[in-house]
N, C-alpha and C positions, 0 to 999 in steps of 0.2 A: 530172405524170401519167406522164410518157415514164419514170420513175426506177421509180415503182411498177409498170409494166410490165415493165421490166428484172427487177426484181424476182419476178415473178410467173413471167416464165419461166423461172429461176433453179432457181424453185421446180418447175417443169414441166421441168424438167431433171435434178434430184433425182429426181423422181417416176418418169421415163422410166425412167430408169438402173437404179430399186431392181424396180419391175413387169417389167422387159423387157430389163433390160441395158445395155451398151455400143452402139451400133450409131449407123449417120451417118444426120445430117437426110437424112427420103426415103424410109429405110426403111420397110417395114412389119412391125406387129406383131400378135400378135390378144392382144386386152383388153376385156375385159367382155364377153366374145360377140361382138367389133366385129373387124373387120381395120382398123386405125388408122397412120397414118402417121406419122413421128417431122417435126414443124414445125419451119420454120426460125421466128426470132424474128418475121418480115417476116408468117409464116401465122397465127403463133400470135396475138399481138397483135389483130386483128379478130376473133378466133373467141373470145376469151378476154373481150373486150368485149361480145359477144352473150350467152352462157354467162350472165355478171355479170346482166343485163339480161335475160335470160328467169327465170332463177332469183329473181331481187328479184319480178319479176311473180306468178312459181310459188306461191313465201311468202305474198305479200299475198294470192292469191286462197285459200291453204289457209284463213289467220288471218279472214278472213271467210266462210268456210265455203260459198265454188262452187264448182261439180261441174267435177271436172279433165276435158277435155278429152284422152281416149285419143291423139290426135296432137302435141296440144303436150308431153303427159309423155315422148313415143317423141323428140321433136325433141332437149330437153331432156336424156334420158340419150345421144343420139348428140354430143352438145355435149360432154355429158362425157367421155365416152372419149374423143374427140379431146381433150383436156386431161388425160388421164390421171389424171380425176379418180371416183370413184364417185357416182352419181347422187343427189339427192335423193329422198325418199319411197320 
């Protein structure tokens, strides 16, 4: 697991870089409408495990067809900016 998280910020490293630049863990940047901060592997790691895990939940509830929750979708896309990633739905 530890390998595929290494991995994953790697990937959120790439990501940072191409959206936002060079700049050191700490900084901050604005992405997606967000003022976001550049994570160290130590931040990213539990945030990036949440993210996983709201997102799987997000799916399963679309694929069954309940009514999204206007707070969980706002949680959800804050999750992703901080991962520098673009939101679901």
């Amino acid at each position: 697991m530890i390998e595929d998280l290494a991995d994953r910020y790697h990937q959120y490293l790439e990501r940072w870089t191409r959206e936002a630049g060079e700049v050191p863990v700490g900084s901050f940047v604005k992405f997606a409408g967000k003022l976001v901060k550049k994570l160290s592997f130590e931040e990213f790691s539990p945030i990036l495990l949440e993210y996983l895990e709201m997102a799987s939940r997000y799916q399963d509830s679309i694929e069954r067809g309940d009514t999204i929750n206007d707070v969980v979708l706002r949680v959800l896309r804050d999750q992703a900016a901080k991962l520098m990633l673009q939101p679901p739905g």
